[in-house]
N, C-alpha and C positions, 0 to 999 in steps of 0.2 A: 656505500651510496654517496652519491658528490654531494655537496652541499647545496644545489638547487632542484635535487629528486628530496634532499630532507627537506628546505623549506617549503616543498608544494605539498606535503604532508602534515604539515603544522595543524593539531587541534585545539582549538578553543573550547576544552569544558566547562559544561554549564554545571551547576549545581542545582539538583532539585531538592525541592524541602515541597512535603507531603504536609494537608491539613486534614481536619477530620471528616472535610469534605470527600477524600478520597472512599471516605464508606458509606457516605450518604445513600438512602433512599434512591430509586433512578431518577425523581422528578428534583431532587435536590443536585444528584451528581450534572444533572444538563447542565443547571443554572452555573455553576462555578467549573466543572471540567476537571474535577479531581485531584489537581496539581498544581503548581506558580514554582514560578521559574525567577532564579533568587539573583541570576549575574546573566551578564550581556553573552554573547556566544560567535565565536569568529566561525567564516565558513572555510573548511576545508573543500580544497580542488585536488583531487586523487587521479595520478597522471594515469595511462590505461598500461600495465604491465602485464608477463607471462602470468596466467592462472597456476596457482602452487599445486601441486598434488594432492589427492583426495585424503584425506588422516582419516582412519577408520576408526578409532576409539570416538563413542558420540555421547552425550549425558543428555537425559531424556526431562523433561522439563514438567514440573507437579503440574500436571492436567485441571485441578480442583479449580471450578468455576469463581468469579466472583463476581455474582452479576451485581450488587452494587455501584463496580465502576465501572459499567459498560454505557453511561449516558451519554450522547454526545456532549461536547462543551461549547457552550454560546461565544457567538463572535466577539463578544463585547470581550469577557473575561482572557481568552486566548490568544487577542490580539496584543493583549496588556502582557501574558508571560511569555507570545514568542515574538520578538522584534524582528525588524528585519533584517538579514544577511548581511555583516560586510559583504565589502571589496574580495573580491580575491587577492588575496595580494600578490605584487609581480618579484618574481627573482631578480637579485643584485646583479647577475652576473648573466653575460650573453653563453656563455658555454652553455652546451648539449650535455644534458648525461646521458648516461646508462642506461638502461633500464636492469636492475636488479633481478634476481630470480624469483626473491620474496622480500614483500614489504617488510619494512623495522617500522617499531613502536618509534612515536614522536620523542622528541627529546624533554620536551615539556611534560611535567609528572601531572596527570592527572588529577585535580581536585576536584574530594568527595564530600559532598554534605552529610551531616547527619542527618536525622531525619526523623520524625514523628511514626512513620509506617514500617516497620521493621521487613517488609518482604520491597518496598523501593531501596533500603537502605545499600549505599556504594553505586546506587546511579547515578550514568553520566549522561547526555545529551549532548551531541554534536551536532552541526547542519552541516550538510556534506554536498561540496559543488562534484554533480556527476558530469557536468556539461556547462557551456558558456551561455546560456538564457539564464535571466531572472530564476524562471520555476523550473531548470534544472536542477531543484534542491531535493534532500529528505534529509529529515531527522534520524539519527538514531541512537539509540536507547538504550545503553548497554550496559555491562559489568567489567572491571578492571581484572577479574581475578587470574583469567587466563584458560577459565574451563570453556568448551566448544560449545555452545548453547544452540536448541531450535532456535528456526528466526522467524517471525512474523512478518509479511509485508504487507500494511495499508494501502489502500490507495480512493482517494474522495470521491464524490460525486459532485455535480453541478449542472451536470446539459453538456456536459465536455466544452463547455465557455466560460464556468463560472469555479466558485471555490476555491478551497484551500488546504491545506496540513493541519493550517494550526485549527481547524472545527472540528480535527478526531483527536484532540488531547485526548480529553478523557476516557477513547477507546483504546487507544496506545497505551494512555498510563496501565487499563486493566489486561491488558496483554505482560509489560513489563512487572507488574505483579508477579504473574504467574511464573517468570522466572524466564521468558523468550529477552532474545537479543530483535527489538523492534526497529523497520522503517517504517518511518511515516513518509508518503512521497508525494512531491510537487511534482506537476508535467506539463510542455507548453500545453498552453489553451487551444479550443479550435480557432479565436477569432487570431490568434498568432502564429498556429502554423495547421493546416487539412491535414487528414488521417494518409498516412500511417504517423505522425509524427507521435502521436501518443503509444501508442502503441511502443516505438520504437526507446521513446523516453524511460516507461515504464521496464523493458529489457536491458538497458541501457544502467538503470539504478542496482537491478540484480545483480550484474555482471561487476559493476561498481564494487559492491556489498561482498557478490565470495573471490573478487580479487583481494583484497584486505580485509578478508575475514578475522585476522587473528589481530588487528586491532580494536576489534571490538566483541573479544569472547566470541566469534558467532561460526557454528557449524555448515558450510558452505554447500553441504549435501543434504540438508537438511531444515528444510523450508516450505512454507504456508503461503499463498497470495487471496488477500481477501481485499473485495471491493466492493464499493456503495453504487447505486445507480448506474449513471456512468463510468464509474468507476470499474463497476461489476464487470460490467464491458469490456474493459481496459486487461481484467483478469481472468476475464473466459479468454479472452484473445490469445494473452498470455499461454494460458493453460494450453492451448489449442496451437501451437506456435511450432513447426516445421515438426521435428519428429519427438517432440519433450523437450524440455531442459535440464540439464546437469543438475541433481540433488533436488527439483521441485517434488512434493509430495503430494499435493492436493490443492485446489482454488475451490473457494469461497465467495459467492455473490450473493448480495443482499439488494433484493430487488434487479435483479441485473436487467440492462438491455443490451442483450447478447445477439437482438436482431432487428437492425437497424429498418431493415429493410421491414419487417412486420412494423416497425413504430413507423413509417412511412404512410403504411397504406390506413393504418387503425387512425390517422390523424386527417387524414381527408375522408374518411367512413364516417366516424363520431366526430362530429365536427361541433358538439356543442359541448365537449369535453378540450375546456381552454389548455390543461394540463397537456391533450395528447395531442392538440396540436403544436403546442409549442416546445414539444417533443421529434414531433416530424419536421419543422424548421430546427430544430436543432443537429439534426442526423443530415438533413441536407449540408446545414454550414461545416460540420465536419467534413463533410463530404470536397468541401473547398467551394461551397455552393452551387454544386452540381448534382443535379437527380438522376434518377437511376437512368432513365431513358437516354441519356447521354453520355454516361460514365457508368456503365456497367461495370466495368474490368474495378473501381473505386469501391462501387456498392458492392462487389464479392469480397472486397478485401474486407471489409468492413462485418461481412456477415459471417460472425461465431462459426457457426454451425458446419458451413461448405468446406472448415479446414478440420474436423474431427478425424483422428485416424490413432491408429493401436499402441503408440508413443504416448499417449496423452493420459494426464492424472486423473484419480477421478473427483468428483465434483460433489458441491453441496452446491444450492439454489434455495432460496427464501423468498416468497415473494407474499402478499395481501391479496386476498378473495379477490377485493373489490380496489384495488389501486390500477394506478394508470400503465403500469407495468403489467401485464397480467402476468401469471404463469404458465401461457404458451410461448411465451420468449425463451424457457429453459426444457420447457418440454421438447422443442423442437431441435435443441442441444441434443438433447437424453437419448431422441432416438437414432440421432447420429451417432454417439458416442457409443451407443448399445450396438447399432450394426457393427462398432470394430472392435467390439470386445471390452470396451471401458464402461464402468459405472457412475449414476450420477441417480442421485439425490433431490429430488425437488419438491419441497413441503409449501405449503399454504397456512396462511393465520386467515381469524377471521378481521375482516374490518376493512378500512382501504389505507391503512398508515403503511409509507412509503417510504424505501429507503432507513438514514439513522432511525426516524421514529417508529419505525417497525421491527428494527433491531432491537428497541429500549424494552418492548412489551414485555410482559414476564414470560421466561422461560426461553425466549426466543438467544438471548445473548452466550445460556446455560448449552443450548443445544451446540449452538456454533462450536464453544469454546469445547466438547467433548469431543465433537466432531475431527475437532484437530487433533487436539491430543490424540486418537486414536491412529491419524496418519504419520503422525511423527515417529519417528525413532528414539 
């Protein structure tokens, strides 16, 4: 490899050190996020190379729930353990390299913290530039040792305008427990770039993730995408996405809105419901602010459900009785996905707690986390 394919590979790890917040209670694990983060963290930029070949030997990762750290982590706290992104830094030299077959380990050794939580222990945390915007980032969460590990992929919520990474520490952290190679992922916002760009950002970090799988313990055939609100969104899309993707096993939405176009129409119907209308201006602005009656060919792309076809994984869906999301957003999934042969999943709590805080309810974090394990290898 020349020396400016290895410096665009250069990691900056973090060190984590676990408090005993990470077993807190779920109303205690919100407040603090389970985790702090003990050193500053450089971004890696991973040039886009050939995909390695598939390696069949896979190591199945202890399924045992822990819903303790499934709370979300407050802004306050997680702004404090994750900084923001250097620079990328630029190469010395104007030459061109190579592209390699397969990625090599940085030349830089890895430092591990010790650690208070014997199942974080030998985690690292990198921020990984997959792309040149700001929130072309994710974190990820790994092990040095060199075994293939499932991977987890987060992805937030916000309105597809708002949010961030670092508000699912401490859902991350309780993924990284369990033994998953975790991203946590950044992706342009709508007010910086209209749909598909999320969508495409979100693809864009996978593809990232099992190009360089083997720098980060992580099994490249062998992966989960679970998301929050719009997020959800972001991961039925995903899910839903030409004819599957290489080594995806299952997507995960928690409250998802997987149909833009129903949040559209629910937000001029219930119009005293402040939540669901500023749900239908948010679908629009993704839309690059443009409504359906104008931009139809945007509003299909947009709409989960019209791209289900017999490639696609199957599906878990969480949503609240009585939240702004209902659960016809995934119902209307289910019976696409059923006409081609795929299975989905979609349970109701009671109450109207949406999105993370509907995740934290008891039991609800226990289901997800078996859920996967069962799709995993």
């Amino acid at each position: 490899m020349s020396s400016l394919a290895l410096a665009a590979l250069v990691i900056g790890p973090v060190a984590l050190q676990t408090t005993s917040a990470a077993h807190a209670s779920p109303a205690e694990s919100s407040h603090f996020g389970g985790a702090s983060i003990t050193a500053s963290k450089a971004v890696t930029t991973l040039r886009k190379k050939p995909a390695t070949a598939a390696h069949k030997s896979r190591r199945k990762a202890d399924p045992s729930p822990d819903p303790s750290a499934s709370a979300t982590a407050s802004a306050s706290a997680d702004s404090t353990a994750k900084p923001t992104p250097s620079p990328t830094p630029k190469p010395t030299t104007k030459a061109t390299p190579k592209p390699t077959a397969k990625p090599r380990k940085p030349a830089a050794t890895p430092r591990v913290a010790s650690t208070d939580n014997p199942l974080l222990d030998g985690t690292i945390i990198n921020t990984v530039a997959y792309g040149s915007h700001p929130h072309q980032r994710m974190d990820v969460w790994h092990q040095t040792d060199g075994l293939k590990r499932p991977g987890v992929f987060l992805i937030h919520g916000g309105w597809w305008s708002s949010g961030d990474k670092r508000y699912m520490t401490a859902i991350t952290t309780s993924y990284a427990e369990q033994g998953y190679t975790v991203f946590n992922i950044n992706y342009r916002l709508s007010g910086e770039a209209a749909w598909p760009a999320q969508r495409t950002d979100t693809l864009d970090a996978i593809a990232t993730a099992r190009r360089h799988a083997a720098l980060w313990s992580f099994d490249p055939d062998n992966y989960v995408v679970v998301g929050f609100s719009a997020g959800g969104h972001l991961a039925s899309a995903v899910g839903t996405y030409g004819d599957g993707l290489p080594g995806l096993r299952g997507v995960v939405g928690i409250s998802p809105v997987t149909s833009p176009m129903l949040a559209y129409e629910d937000g001029a119907t219930d119009v005293f419901d402040l939540n669901k209308r500023k749900l239908r201006e948010s679908a629009i602005q993704l839309a690059g602010g443009c409504e359906p009656v104008k931009c139809p060919k945007i509003w299909a792309s947009m709409e989960v459900p019209r791209h289900a076809s017999k490639g696609d994984v199957p599906e878990l869906a969480v949503h609240s009785q009585d939240e702004f999301v209902p659960a016809e957003h995934s119902l209307r999934l289910k019976e696409r996905l059923k006409a081609v042969g795929v299975s989905m999943t979609v349970l109701t709590e009671p109450g109207y707690e949406h999105s993370t805080p509907m995740y934290r309810l008891p039991g609800v974090a226990e289901t997800v986390q078996n859920w996967i394990a069962g799709k995993l290898l």
